[in-house]
C-alpha positions as CSV (number, residue, x, y, z in Angstrom):
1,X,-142.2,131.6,6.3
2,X,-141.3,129.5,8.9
3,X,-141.7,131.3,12.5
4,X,-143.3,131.0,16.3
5,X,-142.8,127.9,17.8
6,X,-142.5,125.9,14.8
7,X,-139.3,127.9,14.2
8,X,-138.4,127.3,17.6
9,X,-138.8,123.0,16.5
10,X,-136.3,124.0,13.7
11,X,-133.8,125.8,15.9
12,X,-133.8,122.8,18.4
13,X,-133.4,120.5,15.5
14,X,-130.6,122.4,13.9
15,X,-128.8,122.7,17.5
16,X,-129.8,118.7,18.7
17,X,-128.4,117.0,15.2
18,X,-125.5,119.4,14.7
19,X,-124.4,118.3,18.2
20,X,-124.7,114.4,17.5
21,X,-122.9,115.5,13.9
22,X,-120.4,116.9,16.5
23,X,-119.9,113.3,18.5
24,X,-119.8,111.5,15.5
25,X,-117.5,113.6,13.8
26,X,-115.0,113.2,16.9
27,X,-115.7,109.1,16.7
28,X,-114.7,109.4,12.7
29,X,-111.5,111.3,13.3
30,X,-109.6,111.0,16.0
31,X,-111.3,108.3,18.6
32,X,-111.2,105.9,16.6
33,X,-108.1,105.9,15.3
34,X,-106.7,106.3,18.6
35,X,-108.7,103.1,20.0
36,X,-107.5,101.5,17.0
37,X,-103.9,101.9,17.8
38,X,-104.2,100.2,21.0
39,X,-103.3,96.3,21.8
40,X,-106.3,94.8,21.1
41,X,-107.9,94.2,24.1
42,X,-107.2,97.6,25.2
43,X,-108.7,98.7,22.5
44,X,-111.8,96.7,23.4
45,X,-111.7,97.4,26.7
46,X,-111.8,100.8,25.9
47,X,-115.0,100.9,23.6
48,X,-116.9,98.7,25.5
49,X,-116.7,101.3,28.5
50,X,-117.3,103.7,25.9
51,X,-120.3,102.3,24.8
52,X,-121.6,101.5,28.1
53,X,-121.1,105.4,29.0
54,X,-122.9,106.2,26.0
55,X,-126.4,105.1,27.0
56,X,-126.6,107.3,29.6
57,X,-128.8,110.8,29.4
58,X,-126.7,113.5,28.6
59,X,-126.2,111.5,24.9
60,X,-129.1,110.0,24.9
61,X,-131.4,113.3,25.4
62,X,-129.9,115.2,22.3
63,X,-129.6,111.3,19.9
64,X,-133.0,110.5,21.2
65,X,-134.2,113.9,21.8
66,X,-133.2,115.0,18.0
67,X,-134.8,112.2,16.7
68,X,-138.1,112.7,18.6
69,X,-137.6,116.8,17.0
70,X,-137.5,115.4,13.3
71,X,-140.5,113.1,13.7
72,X,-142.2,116.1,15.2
73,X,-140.7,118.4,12.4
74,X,-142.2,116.2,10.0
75,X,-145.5,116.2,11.5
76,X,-145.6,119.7,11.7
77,X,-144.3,120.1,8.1
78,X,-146.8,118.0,6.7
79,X,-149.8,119.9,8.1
80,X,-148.9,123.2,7.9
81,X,-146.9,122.8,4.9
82,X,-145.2,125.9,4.5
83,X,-144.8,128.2,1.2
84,X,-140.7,128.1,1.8
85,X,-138.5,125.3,3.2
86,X,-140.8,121.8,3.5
87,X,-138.7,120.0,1.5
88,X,-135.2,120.9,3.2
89,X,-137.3,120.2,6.3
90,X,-138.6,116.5,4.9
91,X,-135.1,116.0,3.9
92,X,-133.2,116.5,7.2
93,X,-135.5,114.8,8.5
94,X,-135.3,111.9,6.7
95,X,-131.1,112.1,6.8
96,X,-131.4,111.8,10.5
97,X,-134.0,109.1,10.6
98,X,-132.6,107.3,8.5
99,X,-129.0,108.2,8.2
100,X,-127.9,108.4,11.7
101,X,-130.7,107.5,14.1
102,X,-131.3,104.0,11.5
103,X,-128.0,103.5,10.8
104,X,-127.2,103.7,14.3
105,X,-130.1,100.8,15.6
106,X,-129.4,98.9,12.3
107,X,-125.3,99.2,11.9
108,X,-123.7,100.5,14.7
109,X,-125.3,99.1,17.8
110,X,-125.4,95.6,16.9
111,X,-121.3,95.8,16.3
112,X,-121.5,97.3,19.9
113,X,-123.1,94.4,21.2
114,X,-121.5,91.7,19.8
115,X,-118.4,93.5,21.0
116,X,-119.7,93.4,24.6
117,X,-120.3,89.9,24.2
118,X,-116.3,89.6,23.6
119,X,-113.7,89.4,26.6
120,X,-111.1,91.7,26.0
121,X,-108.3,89.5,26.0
122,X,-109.9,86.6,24.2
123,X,-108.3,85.5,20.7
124,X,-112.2,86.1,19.5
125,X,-111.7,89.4,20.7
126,X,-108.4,90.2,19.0
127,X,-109.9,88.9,15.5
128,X,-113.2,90.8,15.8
129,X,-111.2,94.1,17.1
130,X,-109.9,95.1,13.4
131,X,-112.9,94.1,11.8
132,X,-114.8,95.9,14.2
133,X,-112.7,99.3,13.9
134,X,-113.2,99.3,9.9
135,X,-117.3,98.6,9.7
136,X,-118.4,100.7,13.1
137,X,-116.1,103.4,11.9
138,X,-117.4,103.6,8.0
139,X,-121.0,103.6,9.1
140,X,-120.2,106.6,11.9
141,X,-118.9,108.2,8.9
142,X,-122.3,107.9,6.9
143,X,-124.0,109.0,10.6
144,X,-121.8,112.1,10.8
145,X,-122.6,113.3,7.2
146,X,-125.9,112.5,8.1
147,X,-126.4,114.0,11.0
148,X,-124.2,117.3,9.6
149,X,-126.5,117.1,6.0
150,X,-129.8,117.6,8.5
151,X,-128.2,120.7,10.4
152,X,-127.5,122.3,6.9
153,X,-131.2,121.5,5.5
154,X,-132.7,122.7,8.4
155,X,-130.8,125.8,8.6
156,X,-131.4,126.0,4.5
157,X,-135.9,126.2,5.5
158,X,-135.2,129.0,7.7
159,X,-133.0,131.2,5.9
């Protein structure tokens, strides 16, 4: 059984990836849609300050701060190795590593850069914009579930 502070890790975990589920989920379904319904360079505009606003620590504590819980989790789950629950505990982890925080570094963030690179009103812009939308937006989707799949595992070792 899974309980002191390591269930305390777990409960973190559980809260910290089921709120970046929570974010991503709101990107998926209605943020993007709505950016992507804009004049281009609105719509460019408008995700570049996103982005920008994203780096700062109220995100960035629970993305970075979840990520940091799973490698721990892992660690933890690897030495102590409980009798119920390691491998839902592996297995989030690994869907957040991998499936949100991963995705994010490897997919996401360089869309976001090149998309800073852009100006907003620039006929480079205006191309990249839909293309943009469609290949951010299917690998937030893959981040939400994710992100979502590790909450469930994680509440699946404790119960």
């Amino acid at each position: 059984m899974i309980d002191g502070a390591f269930f305390v890790l777990v409960v973190l975990g559980v809260l910290g990836t089921g709120l970046v589920a929570g974010v991503f989920c709101g990107f998926s379904t209605f943020v993007m849609r709505g950016l992507a319904a804009l004049p281009p360079a609105q719509g460019v505009a408008a995700m570049r300050a996103i982005n920008v606003t994203a780096l700062r620590p109220p995100f960035m504590l629970v993305f970075l701060g979840s990520a940091a819980l799973c490698l721990v989790i892992v660690v933890v789950t690897l030495v102590v190795w409980p009798a119920e629950g390691a491998v839902e505990l592996l297995a989030g982890s690994a869907c957040y590593l991998l499936g949100s925080f991963g995705l994010t570094m490897g997919a996401n963030v360089p869309r976001n850069n090149a998309l800073l690179e852009l100006e907003p009103g620039s006929t480079e812009a205006a191309a990249y914009w839909p293309v943009y939308v469609g290949e951010w937006t299917l690998w937030n989707h893959i981040r939400t579930v994710a992100s979502g799949a590790t909450a469930v595992l994680y509440v699946l070792a404790v119960a």
